[in-house]
C-alpha positions as CSV (number, residue, x, y, z in Angstrom):
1,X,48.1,27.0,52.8
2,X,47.0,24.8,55.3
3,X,44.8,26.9,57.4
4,X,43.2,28.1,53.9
5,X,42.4,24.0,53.0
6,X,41.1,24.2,56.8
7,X,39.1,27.0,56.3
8,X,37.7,25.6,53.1
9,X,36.4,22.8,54.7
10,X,34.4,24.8,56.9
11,X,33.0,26.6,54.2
12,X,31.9,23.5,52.2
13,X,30.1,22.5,55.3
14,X,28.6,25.7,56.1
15,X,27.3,25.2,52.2
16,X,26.7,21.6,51.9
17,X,24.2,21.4,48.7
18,X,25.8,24.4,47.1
19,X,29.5,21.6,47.9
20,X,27.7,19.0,46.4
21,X,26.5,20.8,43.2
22,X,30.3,21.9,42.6
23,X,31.2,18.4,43.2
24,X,28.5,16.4,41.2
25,X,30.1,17.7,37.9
26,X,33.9,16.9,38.6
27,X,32.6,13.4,39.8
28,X,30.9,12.3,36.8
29,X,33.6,13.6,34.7
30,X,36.2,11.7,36.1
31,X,34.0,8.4,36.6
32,X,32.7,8.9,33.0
33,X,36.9,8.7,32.3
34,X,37.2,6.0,34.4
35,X,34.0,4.1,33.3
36,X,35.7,4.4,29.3
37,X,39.2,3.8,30.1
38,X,38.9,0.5,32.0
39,X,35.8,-0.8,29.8
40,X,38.1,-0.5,26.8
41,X,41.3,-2.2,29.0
42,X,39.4,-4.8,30.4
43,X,37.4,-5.5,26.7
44,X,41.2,-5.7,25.5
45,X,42.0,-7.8,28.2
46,X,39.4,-10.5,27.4
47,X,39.8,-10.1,23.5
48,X,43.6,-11.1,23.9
49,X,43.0,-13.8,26.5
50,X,40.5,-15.4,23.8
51,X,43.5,-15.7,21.3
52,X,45.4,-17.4,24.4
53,X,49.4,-18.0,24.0
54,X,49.1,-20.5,21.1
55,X,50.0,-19.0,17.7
56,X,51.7,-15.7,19.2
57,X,55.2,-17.1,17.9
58,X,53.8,-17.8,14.6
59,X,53.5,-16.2,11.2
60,X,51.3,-17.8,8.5
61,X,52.2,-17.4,4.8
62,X,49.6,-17.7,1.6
63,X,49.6,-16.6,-1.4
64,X,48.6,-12.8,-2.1
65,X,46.4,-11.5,-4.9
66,X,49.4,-10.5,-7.1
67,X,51.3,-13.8,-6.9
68,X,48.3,-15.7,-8.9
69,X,48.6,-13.7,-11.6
70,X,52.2,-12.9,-11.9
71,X,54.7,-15.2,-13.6
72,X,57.4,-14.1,-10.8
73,X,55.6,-15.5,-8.3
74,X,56.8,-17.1,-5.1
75,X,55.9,-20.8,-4.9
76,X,56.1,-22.4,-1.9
77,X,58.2,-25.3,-1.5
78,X,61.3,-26.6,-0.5
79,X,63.6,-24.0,-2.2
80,X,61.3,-21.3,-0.8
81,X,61.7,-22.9,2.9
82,X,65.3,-23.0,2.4
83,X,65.5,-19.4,1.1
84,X,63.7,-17.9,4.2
85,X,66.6,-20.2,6.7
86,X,69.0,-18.5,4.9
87,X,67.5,-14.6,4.1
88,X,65.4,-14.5,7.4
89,X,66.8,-14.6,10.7
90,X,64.9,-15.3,14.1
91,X,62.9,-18.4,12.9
92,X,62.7,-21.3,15.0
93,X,60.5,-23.8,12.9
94,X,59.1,-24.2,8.9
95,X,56.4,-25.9,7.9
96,X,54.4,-26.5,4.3
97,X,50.9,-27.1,5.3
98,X,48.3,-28.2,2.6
99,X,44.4,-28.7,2.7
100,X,42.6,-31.6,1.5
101,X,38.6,-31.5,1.4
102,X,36.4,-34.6,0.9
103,X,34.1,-37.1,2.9
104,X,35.2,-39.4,5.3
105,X,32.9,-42.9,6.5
106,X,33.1,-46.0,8.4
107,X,30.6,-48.5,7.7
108,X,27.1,-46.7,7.8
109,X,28.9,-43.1,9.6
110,X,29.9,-40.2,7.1
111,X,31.0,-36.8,7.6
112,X,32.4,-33.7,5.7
113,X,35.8,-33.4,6.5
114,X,38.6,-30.9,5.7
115,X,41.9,-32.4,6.0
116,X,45.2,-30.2,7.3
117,X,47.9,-32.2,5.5
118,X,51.3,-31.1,8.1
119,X,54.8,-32.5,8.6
120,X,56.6,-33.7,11.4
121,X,56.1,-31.5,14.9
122,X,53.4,-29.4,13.5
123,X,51.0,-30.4,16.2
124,X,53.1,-30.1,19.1
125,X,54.1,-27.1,18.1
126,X,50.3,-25.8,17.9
127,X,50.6,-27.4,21.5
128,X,47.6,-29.8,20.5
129,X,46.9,-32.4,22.8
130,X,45.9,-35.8,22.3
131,X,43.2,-38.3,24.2
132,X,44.2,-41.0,22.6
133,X,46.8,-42.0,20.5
134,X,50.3,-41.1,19.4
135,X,51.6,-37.6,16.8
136,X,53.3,-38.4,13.5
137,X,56.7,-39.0,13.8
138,X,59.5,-38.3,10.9
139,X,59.0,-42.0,8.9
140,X,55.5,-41.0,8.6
141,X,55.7,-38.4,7.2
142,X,58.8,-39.7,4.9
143,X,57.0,-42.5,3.9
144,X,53.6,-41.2,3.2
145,X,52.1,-43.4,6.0
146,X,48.0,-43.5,5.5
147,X,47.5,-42.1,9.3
148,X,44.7,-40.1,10.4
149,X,44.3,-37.8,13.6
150,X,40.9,-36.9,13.9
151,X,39.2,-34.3,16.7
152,X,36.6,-35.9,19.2
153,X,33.8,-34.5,17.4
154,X,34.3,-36.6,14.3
155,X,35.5,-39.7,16.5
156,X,32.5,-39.7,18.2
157,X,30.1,-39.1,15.1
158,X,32.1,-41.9,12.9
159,X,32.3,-44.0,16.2
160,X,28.9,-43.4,18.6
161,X,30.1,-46.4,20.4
162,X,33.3,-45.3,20.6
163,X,36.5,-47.5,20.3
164,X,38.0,-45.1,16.8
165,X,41.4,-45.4,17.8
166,X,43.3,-47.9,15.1
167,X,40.7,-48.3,13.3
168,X,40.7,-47.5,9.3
169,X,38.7,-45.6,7.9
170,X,37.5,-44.4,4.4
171,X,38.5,-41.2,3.2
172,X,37.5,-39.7,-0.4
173,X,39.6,-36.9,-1.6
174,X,39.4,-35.6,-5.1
175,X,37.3,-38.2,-6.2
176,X,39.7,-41.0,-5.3
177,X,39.5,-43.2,-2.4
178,X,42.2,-43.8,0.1
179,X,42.3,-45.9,3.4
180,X,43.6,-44.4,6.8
181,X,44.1,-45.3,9.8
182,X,43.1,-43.1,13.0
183,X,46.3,-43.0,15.1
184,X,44.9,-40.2,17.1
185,X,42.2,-38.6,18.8
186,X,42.3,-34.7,19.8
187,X,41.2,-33.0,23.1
188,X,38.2,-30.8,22.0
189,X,39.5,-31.1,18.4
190,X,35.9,-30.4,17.2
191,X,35.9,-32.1,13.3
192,X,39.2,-31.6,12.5
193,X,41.7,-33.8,10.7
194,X,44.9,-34.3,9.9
195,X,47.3,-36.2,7.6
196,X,51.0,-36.6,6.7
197,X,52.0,-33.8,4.4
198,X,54.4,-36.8,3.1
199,X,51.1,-38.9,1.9
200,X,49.7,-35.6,0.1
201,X,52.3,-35.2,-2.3
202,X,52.8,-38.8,-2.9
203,X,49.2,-39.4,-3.8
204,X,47.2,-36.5,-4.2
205,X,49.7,-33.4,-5.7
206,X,53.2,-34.7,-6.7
207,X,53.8,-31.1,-7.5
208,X,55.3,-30.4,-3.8
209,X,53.7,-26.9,-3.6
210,X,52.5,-25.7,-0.5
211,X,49.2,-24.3,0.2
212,X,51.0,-22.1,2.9
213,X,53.5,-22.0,5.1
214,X,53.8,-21.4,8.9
215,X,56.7,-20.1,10.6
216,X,57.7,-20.2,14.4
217,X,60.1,-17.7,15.7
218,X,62.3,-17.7,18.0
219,X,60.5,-15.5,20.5
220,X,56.5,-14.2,20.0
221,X,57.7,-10.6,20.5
222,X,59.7,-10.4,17.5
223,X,56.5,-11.9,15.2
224,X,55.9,-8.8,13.5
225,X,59.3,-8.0,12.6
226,X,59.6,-11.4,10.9
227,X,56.6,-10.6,9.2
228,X,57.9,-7.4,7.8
229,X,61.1,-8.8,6.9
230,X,59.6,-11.4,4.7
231,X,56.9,-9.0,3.2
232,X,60.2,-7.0,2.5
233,X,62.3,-10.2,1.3
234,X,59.1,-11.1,-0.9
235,X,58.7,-7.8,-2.9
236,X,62.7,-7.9,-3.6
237,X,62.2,-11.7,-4.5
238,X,59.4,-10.5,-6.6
239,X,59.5,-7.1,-7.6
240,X,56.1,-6.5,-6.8
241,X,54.2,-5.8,-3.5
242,X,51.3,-8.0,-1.8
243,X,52.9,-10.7,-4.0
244,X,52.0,-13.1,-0.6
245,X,50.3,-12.6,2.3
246,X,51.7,-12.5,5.5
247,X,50.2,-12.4,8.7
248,X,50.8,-13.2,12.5
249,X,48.4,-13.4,15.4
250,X,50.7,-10.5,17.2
251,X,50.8,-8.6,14.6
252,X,46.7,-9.0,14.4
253,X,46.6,-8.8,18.2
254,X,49.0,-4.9,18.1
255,X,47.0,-3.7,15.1
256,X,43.6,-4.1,17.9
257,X,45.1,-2.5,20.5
258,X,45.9,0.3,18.5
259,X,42.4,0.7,17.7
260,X,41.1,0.0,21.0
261,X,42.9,2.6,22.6
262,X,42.4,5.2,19.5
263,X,39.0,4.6,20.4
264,X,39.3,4.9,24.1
265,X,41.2,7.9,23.8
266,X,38.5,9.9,21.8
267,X,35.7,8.5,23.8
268,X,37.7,9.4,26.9
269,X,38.0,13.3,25.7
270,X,34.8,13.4,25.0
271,X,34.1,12.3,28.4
272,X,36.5,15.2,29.9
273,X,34.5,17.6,28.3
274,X,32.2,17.2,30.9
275,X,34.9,18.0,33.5
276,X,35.1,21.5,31.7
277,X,31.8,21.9,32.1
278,X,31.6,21.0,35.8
279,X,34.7,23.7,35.8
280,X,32.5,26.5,34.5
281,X,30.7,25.4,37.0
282,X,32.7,25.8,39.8
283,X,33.4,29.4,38.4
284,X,30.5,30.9,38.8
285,X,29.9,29.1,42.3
286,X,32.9,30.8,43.1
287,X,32.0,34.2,42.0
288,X,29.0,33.7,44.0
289,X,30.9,32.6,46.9
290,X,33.3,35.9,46.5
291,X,30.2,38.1,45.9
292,X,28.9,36.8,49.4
293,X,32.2,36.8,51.2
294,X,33.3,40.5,50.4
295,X,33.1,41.4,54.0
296,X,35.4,39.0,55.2
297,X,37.7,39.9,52.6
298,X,37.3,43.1,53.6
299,X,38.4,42.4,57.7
300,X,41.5,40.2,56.3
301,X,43.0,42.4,54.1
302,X,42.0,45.1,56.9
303,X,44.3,42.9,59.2
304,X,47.4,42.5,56.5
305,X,46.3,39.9,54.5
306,X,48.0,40.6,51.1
307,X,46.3,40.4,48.0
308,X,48.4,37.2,47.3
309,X,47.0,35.5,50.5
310,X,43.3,36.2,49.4
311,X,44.4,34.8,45.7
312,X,45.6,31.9,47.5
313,X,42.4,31.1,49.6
314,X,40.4,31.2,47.1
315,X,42.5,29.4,44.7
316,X,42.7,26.5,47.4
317,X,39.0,26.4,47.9
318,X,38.3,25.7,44.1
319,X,41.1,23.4,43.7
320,X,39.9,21.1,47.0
321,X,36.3,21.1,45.7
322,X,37.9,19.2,42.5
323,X,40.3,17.1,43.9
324,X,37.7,15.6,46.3
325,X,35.5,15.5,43.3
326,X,38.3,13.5,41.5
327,X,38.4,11.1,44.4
328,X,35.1,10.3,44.7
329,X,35.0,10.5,40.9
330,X,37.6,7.6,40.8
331,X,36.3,5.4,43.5
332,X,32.0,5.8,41.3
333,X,33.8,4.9,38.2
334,X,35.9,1.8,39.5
335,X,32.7,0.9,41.2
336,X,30.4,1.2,38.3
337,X,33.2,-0.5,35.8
338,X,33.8,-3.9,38.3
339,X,30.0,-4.0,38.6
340,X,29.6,-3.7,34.3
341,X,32.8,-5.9,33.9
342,X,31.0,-9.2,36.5
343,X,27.6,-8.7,34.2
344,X,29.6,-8.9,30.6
345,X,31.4,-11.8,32.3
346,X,34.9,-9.9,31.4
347,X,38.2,-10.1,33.4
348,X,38.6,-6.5,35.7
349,X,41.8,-4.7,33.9
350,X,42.0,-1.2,35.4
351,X,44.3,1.3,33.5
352,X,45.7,3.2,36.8
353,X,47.7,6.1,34.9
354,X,43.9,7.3,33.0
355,X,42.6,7.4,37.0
356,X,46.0,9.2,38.0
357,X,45.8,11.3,34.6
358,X,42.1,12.1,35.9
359,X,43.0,13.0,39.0
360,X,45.5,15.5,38.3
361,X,43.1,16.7,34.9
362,X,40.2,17.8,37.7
363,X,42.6,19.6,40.5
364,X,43.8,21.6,36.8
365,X,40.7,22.4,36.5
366,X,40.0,23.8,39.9
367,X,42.6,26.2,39.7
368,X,42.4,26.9,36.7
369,X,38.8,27.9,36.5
370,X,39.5,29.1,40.3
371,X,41.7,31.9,38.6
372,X,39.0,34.2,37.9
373,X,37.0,34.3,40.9
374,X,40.4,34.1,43.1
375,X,41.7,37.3,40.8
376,X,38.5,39.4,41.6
377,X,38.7,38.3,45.2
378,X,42.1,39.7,45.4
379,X,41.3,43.1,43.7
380,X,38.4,44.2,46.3
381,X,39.1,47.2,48.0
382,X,39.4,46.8,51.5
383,X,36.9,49.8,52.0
384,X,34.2,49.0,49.8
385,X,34.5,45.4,50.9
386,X,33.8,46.1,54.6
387,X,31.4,48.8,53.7
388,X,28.9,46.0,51.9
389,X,26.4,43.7,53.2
């Protein structure tokens, strides 16, 4: 066998375009894989690196579509939280989380504002970092302490002089008027704001209902079966399913990749395609390479060659055109996909197994498509073959 890959060498150099045509196909087959496969990995890549680690342990609860209008609906409150501590296992933290919408000013400064009304820890565990100032701790929230922690954005357009931290502010929420003072600032916090759940349902909503709820588990990989286990817990609960909606960032995060490699996958058949039609290709060289070889056919088998050893040679031949068409295929489409990857300003995430699966998809196709010509070589007379041109 190796003497035939030697000899086929010296054939594809004896025939250098007629090499390159048999080539050209397989390569941009397998580059076109390659291209697709680590495009979709690397888009992936950046996709989940924009979510970044925060929020992958979490699972957020609000209410569905069928627990407004049902009367066996699932409040949230502090039965609910204690239900899900005792029906749900895995979870590290609870929270009740509530929004409060309104305007807040100092002096002349005003500003829309959307208040996140949290307890105790829900910050740190949202791993939100502070420029200035200090988190709630458990008396504030107890107590219903008036405290505001602001982002930088709103500091600074309440404050242009800057100097916000301690000092009170006005905030109107539902029409009423309540004082607060800014205990913290937050690192790139944008507008946001937040205030002690504990003050919320002191002043605002003495009901104690929960806008939502937000869970940390123990560990981010088991998210989504926390999620289904209260979507299951919930319909039991309620009798009814989509009675609240649950969702986690991992969850989200597995549902894209599913889709983002559906979609790779097709694209990347579609892409093969082209490695069937370099195949064809390499066919018909081959029965042109046959045709013009009968001679020497003829003086080998003349010499003892067996029909076996001519299937062979040819069969090698066909199968080295593609697996050097593969490589070269691999190295044009990692090429290509680093240099597309730097201009969309993506990270480089290469998925080695579709260049391995590649590889071995275009030396498959060699032989296979090198059966034919390989058969017919084999078949020649010896006569008739030394007796043509």
């Amino acid at each position: 066998m190796f003497e035939d890959f030697l000899n086929a060498l010296q054939n594809f150099r004896m025939n250098k375009m007629r090499t390159f045509l048999s080539l050209l196909g397989v390569i941009i087959g397998v580059a076109s894989v390659i291209i697709i496969t680590t495009l979709g990995e690397s888009a992936t890549a950046n996709i989940r690196g924009s979510f970044g680690t925060a929020g992958l342990d979490q699972v957020s609860l609000r209410s569905g579509f069928m627990n407004r209008r049902s009367s066996s609906s699932i409040t949230f409150n502090d039965d609910f939280r204690d239900d899900l501590w005792k029906y749900i296992p895995n979870l590290k933290q609870i929270f009740l989380v509530n929004s409060a919408s309104g305007t807040i000013s100092y002096g002349d400064e005003s500003a829309s504002a959307s208040a996140t009304c949290v307890e105790t820890g829900y910050l740190e565990m949202n791993n939100v970092e502070l420029s200035e100032g200090t988190f709630f701790d458990i008396s504030d929230n107890v107590q219903g302490a008036q405290k505001v922690i602001i982002g930088d954005d709103l500091a600074e357009a309440l404050f242009p002089d800057g100097g916000a931290l301690g000092k009170n502010v006005l905030f109107i929420i539902q029409n009423a008027r309540f004082g607060f003072e800014i205990s913290g600032i937050i690192t790139d916090g944008g507008t946001s704001a937040y205030i002690p759940r504990g003050f919320y349902i002191k002043k605002i909503s003495p009901r104690d209902v929960a806008d939502s709820v937000v869970i940390q588990v123990t560990d981010q990989n088991l998210a989504s079966d926390v999620a289904d286990a209260i979507e299951e817990y919930a319909e039991q609960v309620t009798g009814q399913s989509n009675s609240i909606s649950v969702q986690s960032m991992q969850s989200m995060i597995e549902q894209f990749d599913d889709i983002m490699g559906t979609v790779t996958m097709l694209l990347s058949g579609i892409a093969a395609i082209s490695l069937l039609v370099g195949g064809v290709g390499i066919m018909n060289i081959m029965i042109v390479t046959v045709t013009e070889r009968r001679k020497e056919i003829g003086i080998r088998k003349a010499l003892g060659a067996t029909p076996g050893d001519i299937r062979g040679q040819f069969l090698v031949e066909s199968a080295t055109i593609t697996l050097f068409g593969g490589f070269l295929g691999i190295l044009t489409g990692i090429g290509i996909s680093y240099v597309a990857v730097k201009i969309l300003d993506w990270g480089f995430a290469i998925k080695w197994t579709a260049c391995i699966l590649a590889f071995v998809f275009s030396a498959f196709v060699g032989v296979f498509f090198g059966l034919s010509p390989a058969a017919r070589a084999a078949k020649l007379d010896p006569v008739d073959a030394l007796a043509s041109e």
